[in-house]
N, C-alpha and C positions, 0 to 999 in steps of 0.2 A: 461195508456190507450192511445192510437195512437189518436192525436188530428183528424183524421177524422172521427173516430166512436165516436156519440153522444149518451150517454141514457138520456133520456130525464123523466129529476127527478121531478116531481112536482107529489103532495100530490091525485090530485082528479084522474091522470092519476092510481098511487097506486093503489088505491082504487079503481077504475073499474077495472081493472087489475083482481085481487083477485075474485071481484065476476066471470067475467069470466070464472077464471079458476077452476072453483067450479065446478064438475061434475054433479050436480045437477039442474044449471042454465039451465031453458028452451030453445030452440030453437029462441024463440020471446025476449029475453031478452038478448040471445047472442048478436044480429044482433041489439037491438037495443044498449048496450053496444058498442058495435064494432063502430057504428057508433058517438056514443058520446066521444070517445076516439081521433076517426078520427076528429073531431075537434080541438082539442085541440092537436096534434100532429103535425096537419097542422098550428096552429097559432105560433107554436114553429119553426117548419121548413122554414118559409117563413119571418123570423127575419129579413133577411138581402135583402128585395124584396128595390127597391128605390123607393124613393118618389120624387113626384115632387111637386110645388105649382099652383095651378089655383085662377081665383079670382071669387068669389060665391058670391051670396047675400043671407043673412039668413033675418030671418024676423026682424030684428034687424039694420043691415046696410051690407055693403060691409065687405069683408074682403080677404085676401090673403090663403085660408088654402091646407094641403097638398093631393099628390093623385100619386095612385099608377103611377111609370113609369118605363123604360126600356122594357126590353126583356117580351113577354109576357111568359103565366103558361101552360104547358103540363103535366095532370096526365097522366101516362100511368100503366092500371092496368094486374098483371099478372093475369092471369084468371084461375078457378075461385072466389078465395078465399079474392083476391088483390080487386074484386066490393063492398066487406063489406066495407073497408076502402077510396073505391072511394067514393060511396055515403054520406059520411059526407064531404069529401074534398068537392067533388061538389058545396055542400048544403053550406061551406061557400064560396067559389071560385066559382060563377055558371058561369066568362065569360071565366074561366080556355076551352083552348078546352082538350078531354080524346082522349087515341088510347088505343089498349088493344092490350095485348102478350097471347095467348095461348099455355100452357107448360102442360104438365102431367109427371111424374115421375112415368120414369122403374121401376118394383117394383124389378126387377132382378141386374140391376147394378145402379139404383141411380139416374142413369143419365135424363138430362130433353130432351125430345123431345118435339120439337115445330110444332104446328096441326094450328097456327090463327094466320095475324098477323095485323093488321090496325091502322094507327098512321095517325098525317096530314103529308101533303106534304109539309110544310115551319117548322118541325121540331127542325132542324139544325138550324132556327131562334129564337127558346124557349130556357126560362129555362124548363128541363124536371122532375118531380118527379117522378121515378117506383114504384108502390104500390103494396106489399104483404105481409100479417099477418105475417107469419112465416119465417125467415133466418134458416134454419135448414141446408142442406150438403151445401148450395149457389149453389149449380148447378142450379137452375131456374133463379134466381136473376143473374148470370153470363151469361148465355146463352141469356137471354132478352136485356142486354144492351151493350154485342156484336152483336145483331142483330143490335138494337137501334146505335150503332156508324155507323156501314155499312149504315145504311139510314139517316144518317147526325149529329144526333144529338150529341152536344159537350158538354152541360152545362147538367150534371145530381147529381140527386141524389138519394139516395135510402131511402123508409121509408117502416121500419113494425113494426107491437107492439111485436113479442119477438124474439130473436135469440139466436142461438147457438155459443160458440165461434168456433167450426170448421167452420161454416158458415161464420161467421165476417173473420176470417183467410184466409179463400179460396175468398172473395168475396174482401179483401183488395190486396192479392196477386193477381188477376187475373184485376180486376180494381185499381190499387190505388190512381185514379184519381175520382171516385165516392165516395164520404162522405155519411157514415152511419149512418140513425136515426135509433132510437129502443127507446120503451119505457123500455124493460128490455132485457140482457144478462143471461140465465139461464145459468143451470151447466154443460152439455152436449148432446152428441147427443147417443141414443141405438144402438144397431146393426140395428134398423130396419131403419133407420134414422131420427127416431121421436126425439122431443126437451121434454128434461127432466129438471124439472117436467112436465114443458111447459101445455098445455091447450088440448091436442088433436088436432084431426085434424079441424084448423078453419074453413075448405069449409064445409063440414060433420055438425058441430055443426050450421054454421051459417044456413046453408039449411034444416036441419033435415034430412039428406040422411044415417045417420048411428046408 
């Protein structure tokens, strides 16, 4: 495995996973799954954030203890599937600032066209994370974070809970300066470019739109 694609293997992440992908799981159970997932993929990905030390007083005495520092947090969610997995990021990162990419996928060639685009303006001064459930052809996930370099940004990363390895493939070849999370790698991509066994479509499931 190319040390910059990560699966991100713990036990509870598993486990949500699965009921997810259970055709059965309600719309209300998706999304809150989804979002419980997003927590914990988010404490996995932000391993290596720096700390610094300040001096506090507990109710006990003084002490020296630590606290986030550097570069600050930019989620930027692809839209609209990428706000499932924003919403828990948030919910532990609330002074994180977000910008969102708006993509839809030609259903003719694949391809991502971008309809939205709004991130902050001191960008280029973050770390960035792009959020989308699904890696499947990587044409979104590519196209978002060559937009994302054009407007500044240099430190990124990518997280979704499943991909494809064509996706992981195209999205290492076309960036291989962005490191990939994933909580899982399925087995392929269809002709249609859906992720097999994969979960369906997460905008659909999470919204109830299908």
């Amino acid at each position: 495995m190319d040390e910059n694609v990560t699966v991100i293997n713990h036990p509870l992440i598993a486990h949500k996973l699965t009921l997810m992908r259970r055709k059965n799981s309600s719309t209300q159970k998706f999304r809150s799954l989804l979002r419980e997932v997003a927590h914990l993929l988010t404490y996995e990905i932000t391993r290596d954030l720096e700390l610094t030390t300040e001096v506090i007083e507990t109710p006990m005495q003084e002490m020296e203890a630590p606290t986030l520092a550097g570069k600050k947090l930019c989620f930027v969610s692809i839209l609209r599937a990428g706000n499932g997995l924003l919403e828990g990021m948030v919910e532990l990162m609330p002074s994180a600032r977000v910008g969102h990419i708006g993509m839809f996928r030609d259903p003719e060639s694949l391809e991502a066209v971008e309809y939205y685009c709004k991130v902050p303006q001191d960008i280029g001064e973050r770390r960035v994370i792009v959020v989308d459930p699904m890696l499947a052809t990587g044409n979104s996930a590519i196209a978002s974070i060559t937009h994302l370099k054009k407007q500044g940004a240099q430190n990124m990363k990518f997280l979704c809970l499943l991909a494809a390895p064509e996706g992981v493939a195209a999205l290492r070849e076309a960036h291989p300066d962005v490191p990939i999370f994933t909580a899982a790698i399925d087995e392929r991509l269809d002709d249609h470019g859906y992720i097999r066994p994969g979960l369906g479509d997460a905008g659909d499931r999470m919204y109830g739109t299908k």
